[in-house]
C-alpha positions in Angstrom: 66.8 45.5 11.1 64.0 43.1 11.1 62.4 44.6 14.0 62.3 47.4 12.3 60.7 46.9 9.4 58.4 45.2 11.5 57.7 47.8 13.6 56.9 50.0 10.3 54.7 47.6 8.6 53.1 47.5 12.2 52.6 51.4 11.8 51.2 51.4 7.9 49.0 48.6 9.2 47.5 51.1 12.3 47.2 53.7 9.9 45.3 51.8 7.2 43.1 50.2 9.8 41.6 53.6 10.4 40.8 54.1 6.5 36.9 53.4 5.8 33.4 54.2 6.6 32.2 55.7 9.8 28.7 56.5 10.9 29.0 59.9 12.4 26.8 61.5 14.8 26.4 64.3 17.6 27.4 65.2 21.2 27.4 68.3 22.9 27.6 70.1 19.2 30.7 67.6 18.6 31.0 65.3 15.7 32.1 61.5 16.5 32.4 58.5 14.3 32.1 54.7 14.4 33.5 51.9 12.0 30.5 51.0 10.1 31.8 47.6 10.9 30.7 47.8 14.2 27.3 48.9 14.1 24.8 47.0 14.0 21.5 48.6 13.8 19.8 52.4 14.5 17.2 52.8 16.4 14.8 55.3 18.1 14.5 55.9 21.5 12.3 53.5 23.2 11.3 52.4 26.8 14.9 51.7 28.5 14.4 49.7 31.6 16.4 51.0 34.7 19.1 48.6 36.4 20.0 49.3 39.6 23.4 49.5 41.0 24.7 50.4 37.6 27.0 53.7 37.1 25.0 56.8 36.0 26.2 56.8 32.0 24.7 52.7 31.7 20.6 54.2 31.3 19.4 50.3 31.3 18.3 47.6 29.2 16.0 47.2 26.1 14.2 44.2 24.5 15.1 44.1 20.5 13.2 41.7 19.2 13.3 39.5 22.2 17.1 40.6 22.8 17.8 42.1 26.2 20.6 44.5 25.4 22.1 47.3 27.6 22.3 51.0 26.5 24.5 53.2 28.1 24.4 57.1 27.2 27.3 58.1 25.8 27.0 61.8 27.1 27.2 60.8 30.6 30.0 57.9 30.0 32.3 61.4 28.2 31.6 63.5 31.6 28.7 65.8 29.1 25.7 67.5 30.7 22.6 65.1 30.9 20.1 66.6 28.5 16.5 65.8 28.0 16.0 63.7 25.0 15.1 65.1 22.3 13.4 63.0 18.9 16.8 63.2 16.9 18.0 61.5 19.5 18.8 57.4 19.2 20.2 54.5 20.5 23.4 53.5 17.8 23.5 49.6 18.7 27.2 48.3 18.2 28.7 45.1 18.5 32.2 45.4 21.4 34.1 42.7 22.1 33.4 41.2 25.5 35.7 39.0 27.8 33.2 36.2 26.9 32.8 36.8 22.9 31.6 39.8 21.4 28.4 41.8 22.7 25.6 44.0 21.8 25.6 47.5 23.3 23.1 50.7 23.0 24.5 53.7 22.6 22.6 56.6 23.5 24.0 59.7 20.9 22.1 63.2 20.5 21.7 62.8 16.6 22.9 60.9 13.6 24.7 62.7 10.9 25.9 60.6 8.3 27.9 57.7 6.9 31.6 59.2 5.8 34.1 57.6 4.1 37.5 58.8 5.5 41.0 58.1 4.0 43.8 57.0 6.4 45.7 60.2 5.2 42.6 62.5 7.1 43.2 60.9 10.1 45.5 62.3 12.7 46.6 60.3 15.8 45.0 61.6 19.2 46.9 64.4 20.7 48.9 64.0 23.7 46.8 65.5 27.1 49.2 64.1 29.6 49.3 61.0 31.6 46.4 62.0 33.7 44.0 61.6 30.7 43.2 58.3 29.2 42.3 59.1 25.3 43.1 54.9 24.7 39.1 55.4 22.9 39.9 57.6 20.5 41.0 56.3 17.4 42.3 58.8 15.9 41.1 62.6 14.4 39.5 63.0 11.1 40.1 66.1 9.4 37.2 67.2 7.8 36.1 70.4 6.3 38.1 72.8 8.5 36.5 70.7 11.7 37.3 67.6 12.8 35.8 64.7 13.9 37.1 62.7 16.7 36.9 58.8 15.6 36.2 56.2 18.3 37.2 52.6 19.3 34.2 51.8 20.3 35.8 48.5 21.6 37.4 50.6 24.3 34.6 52.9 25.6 34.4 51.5 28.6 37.0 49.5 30.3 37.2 46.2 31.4 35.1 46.1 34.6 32.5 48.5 33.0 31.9 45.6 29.7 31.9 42.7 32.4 29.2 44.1 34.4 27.5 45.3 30.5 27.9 41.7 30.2 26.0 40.4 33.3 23.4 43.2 32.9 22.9 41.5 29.5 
């Protein structure tokens, strides 16, 4: 019986963790959203510095007030078409939790929409696409206005090799 309960409190607890504000913002015509707790800063697009023998989705690194931070587009790291960039488009820096502490990240989106609070009730969990697909990103699915808006775990993004080499690029 204990397990149980604990179990459920661990459930209500998941649920309510997904209640609060999000910064949402474009790709591809699709609305996402990020715990305001994890960003950090918005920026404009600036001069991104190339690294070589990094994947395709991580464009580089920036200097940020004499922070070297990497930026990875978030387009090419969710399989999307590269597009040009555009001037909505920005760099979203957020704060992920690294194998040695917690580190900055760029994230390259198409546009920023708008800060949204969202109650645990208008978020659905991620639907099941089979084994093959890993959706362990997704927080969950904000139901919104007849749309929806897919929350992410920004954490998770990328897995653990891809935020150790973030972390050496850094």
């Amino acid at each position: 019986m204990e397990s149980v309960t604990r179990t459920m409190d661990q459930a209500v607890k998941a649920i309510k963790d997904r209640e609060g504000k999000y910064l949402t913002f474009t790709l591809d015509n699709e609305e996402y959203g990020i715990s305001i707790l994890k960003i950090k800063e918005i920026i404009g697009m600036m001069s991104i510095t190339p690294v070589p023998r990094t994947p395709e989705f991580v464009k580089g690194v920036i200097n940020l007030r004499g922070k070297v931070i990497p930026v990875v587009d978030l387009r090419l790291r969710f399989g999307m078409e590269a597009i040009d960039y555009t001037e909505r488009t920005c760099i979203v820096v957020v704060e992920i939790a690294g194998q040695a502490g917690t580190i900055l990240m760029g994230c390259v989106v198409d546009s920023v929409s708008e800060v949204l609070n969202i109650k645990a009730e208008d978020v659905e969990d991620t639907p099941s696409f089979g084994a093959r697909l890993d959706t362990s990103f997704i927080l969950g699915m904000a139901k919104m206005e007849g749309g929806v808006k897919i929350l992410l775990e920004i954490d998770r993004v990328l897995n653990t090799e891809e935020t150790a080499l973030l972390e050496k690029v850094a």
